[in-house]
DOKE-975981 format. One record per residue: residue number from 1; residue in three letters; chain; x, y, z of N, C-alpha, C in turn. Coordinates in steps of 0.2 Angstrom, whole numbers, m for minus. Example, Ala and Ser with C-alpha at 12.3 -4.5 7.8 and 13.67 -1.06 7.14 Angstrom:
{1,"Ala","A",{66,m28,39},{62,m22,39},{66,m16,39}};
{2,"Ser","A",{64,m11,35},{68,m5,36},{64,0,39}};
***
This chain:
{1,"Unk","A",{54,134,277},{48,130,278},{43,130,271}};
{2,"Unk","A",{43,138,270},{39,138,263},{41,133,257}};
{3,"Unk","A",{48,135,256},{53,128,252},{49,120,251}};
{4,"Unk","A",{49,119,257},{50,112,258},{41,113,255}};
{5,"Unk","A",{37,117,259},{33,115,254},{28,114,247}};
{6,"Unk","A",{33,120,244},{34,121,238},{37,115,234}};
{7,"Unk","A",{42,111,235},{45,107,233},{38,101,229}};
{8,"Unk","A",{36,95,234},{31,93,231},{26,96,225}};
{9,"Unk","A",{24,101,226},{18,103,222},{23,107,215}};
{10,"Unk","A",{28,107,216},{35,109,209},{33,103,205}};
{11,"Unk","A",{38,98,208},{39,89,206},{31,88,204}};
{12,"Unk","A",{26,87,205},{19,86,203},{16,91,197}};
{13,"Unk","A",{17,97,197},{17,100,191},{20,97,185}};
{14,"Unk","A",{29,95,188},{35,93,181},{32,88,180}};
{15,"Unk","A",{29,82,185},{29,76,180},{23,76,177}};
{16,"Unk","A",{17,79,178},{10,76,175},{11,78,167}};
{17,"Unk","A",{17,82,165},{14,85,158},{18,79,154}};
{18,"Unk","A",{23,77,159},{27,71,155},{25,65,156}};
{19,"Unk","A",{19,64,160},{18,58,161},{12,59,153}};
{20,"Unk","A",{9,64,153},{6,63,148},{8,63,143}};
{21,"Unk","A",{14,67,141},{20,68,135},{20,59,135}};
{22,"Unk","A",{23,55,139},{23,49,139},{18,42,135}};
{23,"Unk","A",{12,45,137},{6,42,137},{3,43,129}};
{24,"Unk","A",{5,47,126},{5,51,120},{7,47,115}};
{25,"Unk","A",{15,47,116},{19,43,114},{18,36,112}};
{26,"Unk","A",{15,33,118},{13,27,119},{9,26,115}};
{27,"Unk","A",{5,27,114},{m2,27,110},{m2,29,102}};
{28,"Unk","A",{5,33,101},{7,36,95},{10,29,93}};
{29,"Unk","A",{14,25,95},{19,21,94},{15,10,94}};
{30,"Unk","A",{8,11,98},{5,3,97},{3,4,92}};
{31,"Unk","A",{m1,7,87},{m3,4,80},{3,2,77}};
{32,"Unk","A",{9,5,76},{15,1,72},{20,m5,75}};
{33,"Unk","A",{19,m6,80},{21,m11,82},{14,m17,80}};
{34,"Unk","A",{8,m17,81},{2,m19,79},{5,m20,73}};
{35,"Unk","A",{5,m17,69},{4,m19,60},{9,m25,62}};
{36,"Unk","A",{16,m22,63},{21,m30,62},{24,m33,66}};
{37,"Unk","A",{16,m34,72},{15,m40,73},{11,m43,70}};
{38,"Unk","A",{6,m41,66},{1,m42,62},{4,m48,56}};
{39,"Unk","A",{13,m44,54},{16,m45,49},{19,m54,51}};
{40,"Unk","A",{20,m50,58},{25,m57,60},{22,m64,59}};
{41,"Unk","A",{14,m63,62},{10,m71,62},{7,m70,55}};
{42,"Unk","A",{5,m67,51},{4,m71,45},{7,m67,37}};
{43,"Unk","A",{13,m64,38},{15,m60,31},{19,m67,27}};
{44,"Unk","A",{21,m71,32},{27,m76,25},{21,m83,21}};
{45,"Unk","A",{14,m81,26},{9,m86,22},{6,m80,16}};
{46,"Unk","A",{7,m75,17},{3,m71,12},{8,m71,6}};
{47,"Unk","A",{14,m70,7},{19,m69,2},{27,m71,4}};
{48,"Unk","A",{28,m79,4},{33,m82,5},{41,m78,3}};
{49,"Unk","A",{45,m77,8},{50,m73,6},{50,m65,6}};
{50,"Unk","A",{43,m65,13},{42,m56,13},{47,m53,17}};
{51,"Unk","A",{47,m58,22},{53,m56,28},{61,m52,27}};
{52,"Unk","A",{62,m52,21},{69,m51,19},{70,m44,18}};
{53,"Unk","A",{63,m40,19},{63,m32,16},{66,m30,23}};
{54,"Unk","A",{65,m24,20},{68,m18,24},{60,m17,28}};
{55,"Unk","A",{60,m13,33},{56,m10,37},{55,m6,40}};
{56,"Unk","A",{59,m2,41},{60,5,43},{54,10,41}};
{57,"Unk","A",{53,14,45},{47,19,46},{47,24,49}};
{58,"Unk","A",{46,29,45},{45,35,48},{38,39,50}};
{59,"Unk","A",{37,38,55},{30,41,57},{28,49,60}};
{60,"Unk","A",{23,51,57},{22,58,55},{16,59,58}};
{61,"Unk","A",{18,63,63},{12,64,68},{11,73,70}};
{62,"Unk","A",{7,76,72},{6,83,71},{11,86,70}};
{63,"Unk","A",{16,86,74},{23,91,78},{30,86,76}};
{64,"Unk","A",{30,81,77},{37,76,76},{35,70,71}};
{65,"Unk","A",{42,68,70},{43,62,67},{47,58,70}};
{66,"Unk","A",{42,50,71},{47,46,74},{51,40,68}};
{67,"Unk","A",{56,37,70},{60,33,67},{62,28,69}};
{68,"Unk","A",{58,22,65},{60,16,68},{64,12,63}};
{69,"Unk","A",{70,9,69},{74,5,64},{69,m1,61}};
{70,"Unk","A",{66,m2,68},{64,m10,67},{56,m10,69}};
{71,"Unk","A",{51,m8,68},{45,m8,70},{41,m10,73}};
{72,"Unk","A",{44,m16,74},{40,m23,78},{41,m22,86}};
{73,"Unk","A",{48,m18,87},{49,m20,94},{47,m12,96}};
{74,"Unk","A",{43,m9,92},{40,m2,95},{44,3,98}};
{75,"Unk","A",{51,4,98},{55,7,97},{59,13,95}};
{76,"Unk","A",{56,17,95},{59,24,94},{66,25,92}};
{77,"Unk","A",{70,24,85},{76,26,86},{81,32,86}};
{78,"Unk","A",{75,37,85},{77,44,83},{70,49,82}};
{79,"Unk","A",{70,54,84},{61,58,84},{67,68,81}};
{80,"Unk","A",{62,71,77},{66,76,75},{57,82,70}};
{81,"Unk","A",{57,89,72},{51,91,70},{48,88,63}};
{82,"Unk","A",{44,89,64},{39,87,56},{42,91,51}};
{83,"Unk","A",{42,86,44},{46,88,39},{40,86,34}};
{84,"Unk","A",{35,82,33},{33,79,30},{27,80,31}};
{85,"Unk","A",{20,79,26},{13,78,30},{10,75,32}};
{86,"Unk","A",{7,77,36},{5,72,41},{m1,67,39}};
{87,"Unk","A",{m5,68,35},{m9,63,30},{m4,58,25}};
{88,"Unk","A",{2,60,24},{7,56,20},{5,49,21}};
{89,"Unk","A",{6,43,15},{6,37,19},{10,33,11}};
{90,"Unk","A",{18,31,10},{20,31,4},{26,30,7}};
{91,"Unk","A",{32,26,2},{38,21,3},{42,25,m4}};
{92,"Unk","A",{48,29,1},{54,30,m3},{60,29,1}};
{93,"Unk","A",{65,31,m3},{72,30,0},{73,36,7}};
{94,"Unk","A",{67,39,11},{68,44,14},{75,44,20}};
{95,"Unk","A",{76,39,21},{82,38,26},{88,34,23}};
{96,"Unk","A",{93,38,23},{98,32,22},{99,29,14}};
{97,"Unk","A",{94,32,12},{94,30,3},{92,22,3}};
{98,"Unk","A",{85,18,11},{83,15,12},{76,16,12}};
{99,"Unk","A",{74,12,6},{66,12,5},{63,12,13}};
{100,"Unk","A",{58,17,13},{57,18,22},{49,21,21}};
{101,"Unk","A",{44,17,25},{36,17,26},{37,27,29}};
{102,"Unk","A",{33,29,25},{33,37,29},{26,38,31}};
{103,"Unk","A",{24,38,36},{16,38,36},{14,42,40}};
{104,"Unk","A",{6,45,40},{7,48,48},{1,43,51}};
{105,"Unk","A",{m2,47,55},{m4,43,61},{m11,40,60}};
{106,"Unk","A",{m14,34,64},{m21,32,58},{m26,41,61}};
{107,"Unk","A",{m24,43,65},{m28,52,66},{m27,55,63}};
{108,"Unk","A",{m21,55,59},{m19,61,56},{m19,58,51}};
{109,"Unk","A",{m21,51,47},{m24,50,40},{m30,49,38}};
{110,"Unk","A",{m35,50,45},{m40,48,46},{m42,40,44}};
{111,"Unk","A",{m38,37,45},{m41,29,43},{m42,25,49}};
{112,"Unk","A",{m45,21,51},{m48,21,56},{m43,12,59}};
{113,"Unk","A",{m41,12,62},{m34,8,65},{m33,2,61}};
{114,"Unk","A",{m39,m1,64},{m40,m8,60},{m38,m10,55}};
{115,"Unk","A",{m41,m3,49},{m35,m1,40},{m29,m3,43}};
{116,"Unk","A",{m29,6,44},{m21,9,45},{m17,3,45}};
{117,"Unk","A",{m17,m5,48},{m13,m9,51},{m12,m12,46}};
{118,"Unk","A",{m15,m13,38},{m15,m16,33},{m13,m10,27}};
{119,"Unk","A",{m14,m4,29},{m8,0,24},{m2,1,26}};
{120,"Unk","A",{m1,0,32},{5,0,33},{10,m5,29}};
{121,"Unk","A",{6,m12,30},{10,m16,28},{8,m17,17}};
{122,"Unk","A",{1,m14,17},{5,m12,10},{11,m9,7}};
{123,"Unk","A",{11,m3,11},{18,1,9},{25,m3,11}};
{124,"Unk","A",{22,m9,17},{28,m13,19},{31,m16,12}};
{125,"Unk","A",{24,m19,6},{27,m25,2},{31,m21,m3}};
{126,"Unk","A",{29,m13,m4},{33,m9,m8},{39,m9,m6}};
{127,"Unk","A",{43,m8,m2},{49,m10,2},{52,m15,1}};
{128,"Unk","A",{47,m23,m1},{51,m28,m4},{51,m28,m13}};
{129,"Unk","A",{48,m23,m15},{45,m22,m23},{53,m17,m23}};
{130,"Unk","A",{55,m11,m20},{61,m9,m22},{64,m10,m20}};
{131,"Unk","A",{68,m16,m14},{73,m19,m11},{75,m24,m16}};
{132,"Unk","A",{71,m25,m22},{71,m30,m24},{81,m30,m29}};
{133,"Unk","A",{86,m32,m29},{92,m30,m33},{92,m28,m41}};
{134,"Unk","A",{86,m31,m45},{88,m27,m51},{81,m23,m54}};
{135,"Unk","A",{77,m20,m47},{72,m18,m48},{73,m11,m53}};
{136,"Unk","A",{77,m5,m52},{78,m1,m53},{81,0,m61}};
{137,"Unk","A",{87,m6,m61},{90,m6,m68},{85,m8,m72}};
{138,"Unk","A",{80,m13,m70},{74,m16,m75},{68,m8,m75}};
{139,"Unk","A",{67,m6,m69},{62,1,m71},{65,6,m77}};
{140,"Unk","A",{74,7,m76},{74,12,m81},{74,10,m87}};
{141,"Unk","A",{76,0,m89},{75,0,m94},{69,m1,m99}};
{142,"Unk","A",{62,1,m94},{56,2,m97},{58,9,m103}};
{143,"Unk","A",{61,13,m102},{62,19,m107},{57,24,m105}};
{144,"Unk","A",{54,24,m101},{48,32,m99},{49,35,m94}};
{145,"Unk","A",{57,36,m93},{58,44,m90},{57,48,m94}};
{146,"Unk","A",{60,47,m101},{61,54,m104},{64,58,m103}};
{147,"Unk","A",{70,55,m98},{74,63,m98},{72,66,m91}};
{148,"Unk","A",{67,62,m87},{66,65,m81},{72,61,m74}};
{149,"Unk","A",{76,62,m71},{80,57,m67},{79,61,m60}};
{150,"Unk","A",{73,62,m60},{71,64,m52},{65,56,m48}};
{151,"Unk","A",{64,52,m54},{58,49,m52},{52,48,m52}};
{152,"Unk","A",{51,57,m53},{44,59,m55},{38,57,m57}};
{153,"Unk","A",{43,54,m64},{38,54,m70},{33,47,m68}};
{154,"Unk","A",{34,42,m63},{30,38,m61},{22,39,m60}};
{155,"Unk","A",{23,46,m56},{18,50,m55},{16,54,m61}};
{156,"Unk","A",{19,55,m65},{18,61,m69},{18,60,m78}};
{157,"Unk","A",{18,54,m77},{21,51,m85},{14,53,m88}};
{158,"Unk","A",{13,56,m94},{7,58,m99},{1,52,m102}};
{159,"Unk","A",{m2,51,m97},{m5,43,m100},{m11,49,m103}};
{160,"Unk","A",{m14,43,m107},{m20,47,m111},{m27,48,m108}};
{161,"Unk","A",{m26,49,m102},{m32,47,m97},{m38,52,m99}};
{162,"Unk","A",{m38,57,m105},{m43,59,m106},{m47,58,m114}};
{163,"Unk","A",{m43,52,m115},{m43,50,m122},{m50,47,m123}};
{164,"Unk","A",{m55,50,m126},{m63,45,m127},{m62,38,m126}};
{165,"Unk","A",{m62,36,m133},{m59,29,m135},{m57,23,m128}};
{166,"Unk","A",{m49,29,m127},{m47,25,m120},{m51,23,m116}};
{167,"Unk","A",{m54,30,m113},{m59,29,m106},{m62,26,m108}};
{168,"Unk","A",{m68,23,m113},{m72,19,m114},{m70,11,m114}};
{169,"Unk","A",{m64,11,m115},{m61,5,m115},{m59,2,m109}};
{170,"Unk","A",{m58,7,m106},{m53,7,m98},{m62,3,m94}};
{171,"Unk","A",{m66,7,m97},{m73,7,m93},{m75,m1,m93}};
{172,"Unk","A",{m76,m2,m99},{m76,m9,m104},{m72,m15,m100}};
{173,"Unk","A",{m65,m13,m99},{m63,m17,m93},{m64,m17,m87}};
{174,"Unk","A",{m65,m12,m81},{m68,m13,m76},{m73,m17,m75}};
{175,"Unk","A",{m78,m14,m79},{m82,m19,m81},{m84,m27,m79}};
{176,"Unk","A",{m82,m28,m85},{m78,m35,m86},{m76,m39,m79}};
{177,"Unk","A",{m71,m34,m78},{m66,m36,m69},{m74,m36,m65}};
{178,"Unk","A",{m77,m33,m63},{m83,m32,m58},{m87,m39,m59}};
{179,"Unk","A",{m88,m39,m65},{m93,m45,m68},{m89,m52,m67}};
{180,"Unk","A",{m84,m54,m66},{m78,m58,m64},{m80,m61,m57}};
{181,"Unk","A",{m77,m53,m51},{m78,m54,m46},{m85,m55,m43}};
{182,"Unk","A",{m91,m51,m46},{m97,m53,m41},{m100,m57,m44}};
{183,"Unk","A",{m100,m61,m50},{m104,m66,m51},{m104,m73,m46}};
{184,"Unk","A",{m106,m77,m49},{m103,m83,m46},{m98,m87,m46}};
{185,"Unk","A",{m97,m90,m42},{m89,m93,m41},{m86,m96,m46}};
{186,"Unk","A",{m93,m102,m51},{m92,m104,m55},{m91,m101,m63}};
{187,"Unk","A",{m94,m96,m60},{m93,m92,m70},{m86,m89,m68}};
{188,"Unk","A",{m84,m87,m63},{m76,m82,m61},{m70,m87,m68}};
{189,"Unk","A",{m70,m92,m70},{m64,m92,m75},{m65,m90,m83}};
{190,"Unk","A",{m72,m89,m84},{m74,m87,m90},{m76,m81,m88}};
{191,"Unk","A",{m76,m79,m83},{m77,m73,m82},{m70,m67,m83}};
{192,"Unk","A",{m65,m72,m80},{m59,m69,m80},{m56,m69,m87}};
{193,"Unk","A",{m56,m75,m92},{m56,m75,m100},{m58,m71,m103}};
{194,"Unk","A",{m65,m69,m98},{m67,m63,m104},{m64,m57,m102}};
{195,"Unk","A",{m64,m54,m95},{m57,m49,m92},{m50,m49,m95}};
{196,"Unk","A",{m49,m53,m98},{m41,m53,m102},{m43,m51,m109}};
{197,"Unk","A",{m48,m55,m113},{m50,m51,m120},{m51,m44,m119}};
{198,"Unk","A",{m56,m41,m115},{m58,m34,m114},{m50,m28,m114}};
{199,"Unk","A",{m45,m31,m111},{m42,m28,m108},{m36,m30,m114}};
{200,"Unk","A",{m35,m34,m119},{m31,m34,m125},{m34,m28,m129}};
{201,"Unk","A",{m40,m29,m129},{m44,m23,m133},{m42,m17,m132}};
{202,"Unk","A",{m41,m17,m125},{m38,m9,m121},{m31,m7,m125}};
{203,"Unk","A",{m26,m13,m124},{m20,m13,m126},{m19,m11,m133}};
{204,"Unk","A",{m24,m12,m138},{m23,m11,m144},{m22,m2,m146}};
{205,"Unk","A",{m28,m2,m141},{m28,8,m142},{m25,12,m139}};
{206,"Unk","A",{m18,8,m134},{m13,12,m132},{m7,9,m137}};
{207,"Unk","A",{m1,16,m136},{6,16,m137},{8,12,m134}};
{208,"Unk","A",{16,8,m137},{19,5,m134},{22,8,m128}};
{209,"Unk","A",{24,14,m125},{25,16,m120},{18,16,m116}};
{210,"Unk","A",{14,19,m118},{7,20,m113},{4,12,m110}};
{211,"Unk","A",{5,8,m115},{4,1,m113},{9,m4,m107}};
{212,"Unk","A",{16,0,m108},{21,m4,m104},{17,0,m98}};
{213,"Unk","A",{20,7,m96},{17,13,m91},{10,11,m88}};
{214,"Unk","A",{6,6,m90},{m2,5,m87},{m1,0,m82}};
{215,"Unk","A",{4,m7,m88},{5,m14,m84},{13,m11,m77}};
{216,"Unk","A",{14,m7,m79},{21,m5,m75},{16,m4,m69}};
{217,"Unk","A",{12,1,m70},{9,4,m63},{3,m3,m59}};
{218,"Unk","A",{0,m5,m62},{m4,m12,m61},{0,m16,m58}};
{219,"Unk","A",{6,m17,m58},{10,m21,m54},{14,m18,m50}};
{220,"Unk","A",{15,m12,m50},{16,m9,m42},{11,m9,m37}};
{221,"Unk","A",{7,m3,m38},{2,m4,m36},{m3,m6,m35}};
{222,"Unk","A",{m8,m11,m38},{m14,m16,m39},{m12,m19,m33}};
{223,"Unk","A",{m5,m24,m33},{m3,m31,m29},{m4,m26,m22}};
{224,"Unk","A",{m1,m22,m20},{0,m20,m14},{m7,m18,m10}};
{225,"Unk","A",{m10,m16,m15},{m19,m15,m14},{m22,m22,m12}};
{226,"Unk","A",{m19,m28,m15},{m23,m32,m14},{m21,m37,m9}};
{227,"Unk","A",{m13,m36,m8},{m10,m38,0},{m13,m38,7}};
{228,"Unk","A",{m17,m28,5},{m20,m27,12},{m27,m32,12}};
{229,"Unk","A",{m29,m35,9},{m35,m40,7},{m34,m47,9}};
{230,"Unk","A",{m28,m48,8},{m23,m53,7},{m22,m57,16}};
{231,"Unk","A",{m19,m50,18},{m16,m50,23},{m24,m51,30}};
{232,"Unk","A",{m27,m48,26},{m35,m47,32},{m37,m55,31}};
{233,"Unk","A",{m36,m59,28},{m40,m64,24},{m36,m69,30}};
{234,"Unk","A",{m30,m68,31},{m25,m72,35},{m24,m72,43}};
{235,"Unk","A",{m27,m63,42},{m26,m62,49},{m33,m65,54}};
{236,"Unk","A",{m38,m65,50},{m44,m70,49},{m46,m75,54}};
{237,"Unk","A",{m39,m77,46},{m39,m85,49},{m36,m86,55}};
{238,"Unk","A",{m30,m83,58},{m25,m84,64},{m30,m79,70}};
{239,"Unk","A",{m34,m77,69},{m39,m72,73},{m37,m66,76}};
{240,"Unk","A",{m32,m64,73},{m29,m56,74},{m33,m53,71}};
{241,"Unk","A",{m37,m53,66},{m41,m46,61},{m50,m48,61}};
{242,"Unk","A",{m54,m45,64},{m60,m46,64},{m66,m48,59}};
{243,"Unk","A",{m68,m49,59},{m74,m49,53},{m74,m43,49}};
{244,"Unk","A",{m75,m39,54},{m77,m34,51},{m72,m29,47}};
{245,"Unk","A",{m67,m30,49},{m61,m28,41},{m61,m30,38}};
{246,"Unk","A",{m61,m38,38},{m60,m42,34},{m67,m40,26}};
{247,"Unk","A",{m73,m39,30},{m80,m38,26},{m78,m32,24}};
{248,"Unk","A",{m75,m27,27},{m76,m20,22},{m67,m21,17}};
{249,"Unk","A",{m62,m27,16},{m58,m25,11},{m62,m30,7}};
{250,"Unk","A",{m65,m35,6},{m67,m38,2},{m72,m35,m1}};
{251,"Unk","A",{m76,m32,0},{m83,m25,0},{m78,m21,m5}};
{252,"Unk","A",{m73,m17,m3},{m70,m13,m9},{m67,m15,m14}};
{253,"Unk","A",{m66,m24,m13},{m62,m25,m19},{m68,m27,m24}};
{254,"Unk","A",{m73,m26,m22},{m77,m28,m29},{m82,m21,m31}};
{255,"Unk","A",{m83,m18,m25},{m88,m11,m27},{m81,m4,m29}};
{256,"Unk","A",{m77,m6,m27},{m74,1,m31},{m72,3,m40}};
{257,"Unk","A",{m73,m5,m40},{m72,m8,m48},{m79,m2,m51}};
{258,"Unk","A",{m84,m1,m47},{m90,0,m49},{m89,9,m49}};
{259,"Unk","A",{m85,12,m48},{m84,19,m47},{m75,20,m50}};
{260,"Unk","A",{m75,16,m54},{m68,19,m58},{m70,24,m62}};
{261,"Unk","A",{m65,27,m64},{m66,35,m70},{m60,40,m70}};
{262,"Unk","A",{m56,34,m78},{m50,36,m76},{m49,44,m79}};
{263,"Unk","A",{m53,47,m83},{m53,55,m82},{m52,58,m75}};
{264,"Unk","A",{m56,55,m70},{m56,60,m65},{m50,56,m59}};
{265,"Unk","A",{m49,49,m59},{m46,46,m54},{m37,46,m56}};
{266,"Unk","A",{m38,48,m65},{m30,47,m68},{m26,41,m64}};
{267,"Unk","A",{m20,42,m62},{m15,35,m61},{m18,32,m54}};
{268,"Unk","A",{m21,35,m51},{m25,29,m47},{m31,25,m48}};
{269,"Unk","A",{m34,24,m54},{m35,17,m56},{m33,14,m57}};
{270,"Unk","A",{m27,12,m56},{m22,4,m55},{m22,5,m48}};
{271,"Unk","A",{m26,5,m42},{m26,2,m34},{m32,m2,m37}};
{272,"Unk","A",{m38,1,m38},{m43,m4,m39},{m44,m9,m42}};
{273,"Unk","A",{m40,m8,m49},{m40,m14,m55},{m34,m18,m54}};
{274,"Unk","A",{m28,m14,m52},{m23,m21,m51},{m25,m25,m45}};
{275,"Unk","A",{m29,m23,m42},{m31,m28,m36},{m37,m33,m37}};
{276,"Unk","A",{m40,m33,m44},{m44,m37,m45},{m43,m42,m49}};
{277,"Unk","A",{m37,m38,m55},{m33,m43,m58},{m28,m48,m55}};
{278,"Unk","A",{m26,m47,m49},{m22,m50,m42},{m26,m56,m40}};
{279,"Unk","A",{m34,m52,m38},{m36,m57,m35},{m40,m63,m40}};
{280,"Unk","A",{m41,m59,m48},{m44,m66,m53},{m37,m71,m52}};
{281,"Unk","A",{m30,m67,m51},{m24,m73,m53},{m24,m78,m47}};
{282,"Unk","A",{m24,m75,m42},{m27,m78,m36},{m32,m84,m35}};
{283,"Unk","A",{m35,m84,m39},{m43,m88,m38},{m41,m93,m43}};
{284,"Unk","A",{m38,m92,m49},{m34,m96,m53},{m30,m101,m50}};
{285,"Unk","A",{m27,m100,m47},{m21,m106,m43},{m15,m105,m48}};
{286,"Unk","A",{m12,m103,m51},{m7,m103,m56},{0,m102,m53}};
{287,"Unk","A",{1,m101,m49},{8,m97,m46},{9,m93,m47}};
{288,"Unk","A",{3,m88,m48},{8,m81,m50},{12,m76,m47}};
{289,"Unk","A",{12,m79,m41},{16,m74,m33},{21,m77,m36}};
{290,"Unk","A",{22,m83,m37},{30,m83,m36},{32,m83,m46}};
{291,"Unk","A",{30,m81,m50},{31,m78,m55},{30,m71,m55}};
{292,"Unk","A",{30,m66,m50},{29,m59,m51},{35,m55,m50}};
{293,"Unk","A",{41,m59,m47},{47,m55,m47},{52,m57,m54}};
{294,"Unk","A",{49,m60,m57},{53,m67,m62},{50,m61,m70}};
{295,"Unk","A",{41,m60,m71},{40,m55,m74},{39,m50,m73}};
{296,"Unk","A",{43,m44,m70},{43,m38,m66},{41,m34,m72}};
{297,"Unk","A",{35,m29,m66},{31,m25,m70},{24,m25,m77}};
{298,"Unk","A",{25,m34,m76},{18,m36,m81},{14,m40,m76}};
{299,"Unk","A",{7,m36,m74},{4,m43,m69},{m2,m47,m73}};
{300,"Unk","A",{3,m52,m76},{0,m58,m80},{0,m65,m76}};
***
């Protein structure tokens, strides 16, 4: 007798942890299916031929990691304990020797969802950036390993970022870029001519390696910066992304110009600046999207 009714209140203990274990889950797993659906209704207007990438993602959330082959259809293909950290948000070969999104969660990067759905998908275009077939042979023929074959030196290559001269110059171009974008619409192509002078000036007072190594990083990084801009401006228009994203990535593409300091920020001054160079090419009309894989690692 006792049994019998013990039984239910057993069964009601085991499910409620797993119904929230479930619920958990669920909640961990709608943001990334979100971004690429976000991707599906407007990434081939943002950048024609995006769909060919890889997509794979590894999600990094307190205690696990989950693995998705396919991240649209919000599917778990594998989950295994945390390896990695959990603020991570960055595209390597982590699976399979397959460029793979490794991010953790928008709680655990602190970025507030709405982002999150637009760095996802910037790490998404990094994944078209090195899926690309002679992407790799063309990187090493820039010649700035040095001798490193771990990859590192991407990260760690010696640029002069505490060089007076330089920084004054680097400033001088920011500048320039700022006064492009927040003027008026109508000064924006002379404003941008003088952003290309400014920035040959810069060119002068770097080494030929330090020069390739700026434009190298400016075209990795800057464009993917400016996709998430890109992609808010589209999802806009299809009324998936709010105003209010939309108003805070246009907001940073012109005030972060206003707090560069490549002393203190080192290789990441090329998110802010290769993204305003993007958006003068952009405002231009020239085709530069679909010259960008044709001149890899120059964004001219």
């Amino acid at each position: 007798m006792r049994s019998t009714i013990l039984w239910p209140i057993l069964i009601a203990l085991a499910v409620r942890p797993l119904a929230a274990q479930e619920r958990a889950a669920t909640a961990t797993r709608a943001p990334v299916a979100e971004a690429f659906a976000l991707f599906g209704r407007v990434g081939e207007q943002v950048w024609p031929g995006w769909g060919v990438a890889p997509s794979q993602l590894l999600l990094v959330s307190d205690s696990t990691e989950q693995f998705y082959t396919s991240p649209s259809t919000g599917v778990v293909t594998w989950s295994r304990p945390r390896r990695f950290p959990a603020t991570l948000q960055a595209t390597f070969p982590a699976v399979d020797g397959i460029p793979t999104i490794v991010i953790g969660t928008p709680d655990g990067t602190g970025t507030p969802r709405d982002r999150w759905r637009l760095v996802v998908l910037h790490e998404h275009f990094h994944q078209l950036q090195y899926s690309r077939p002679d992407y790799y042979q063309r990187l090493n023929a820039l010649g700035l390993a040095r001798g490193d074959t771990t990859g590192m030196w991407a990260l760690n290559y010696a640029f002069p970022y505490d060089s007076a001269p330089i920084r004054a110059a680097f400033d001088r171009w920011s500048a320039a870029l700022h006064a492009a974008l927040a003027g008026p619409a109508r000064d924006r192509a002379a404003g941008g001519m003088r952003a290309r002078e400014v920035k040959r000036a810069l060119d002068r007072l770097l080494s030929a390696d330090d020069r390739r190594y700026l434009d190298f990083q400016l075209w990795q990084e800057g464009v993917p910066r400016w996709i998430e801009l890109a992609i808010a401006r589209e999802g806009f228009k299809a009324g998936v992304v709010d105003s209010a994203a939309l108003r805070w990535q246009e907001d940073r593409l012109v005030n972060a110009l206003t707090r560069v300091d490549l002393a203190r920020d080192r290789r990441t001054v090329v998110y802010p600046v290769g993204a305003a160079v993007a958006e003068l090419l952009e405002w231009e009309g020239m085709g530069w999207r679909e010259r960008y894989f044709e001149r890899m690692f120059v964004l001219e």
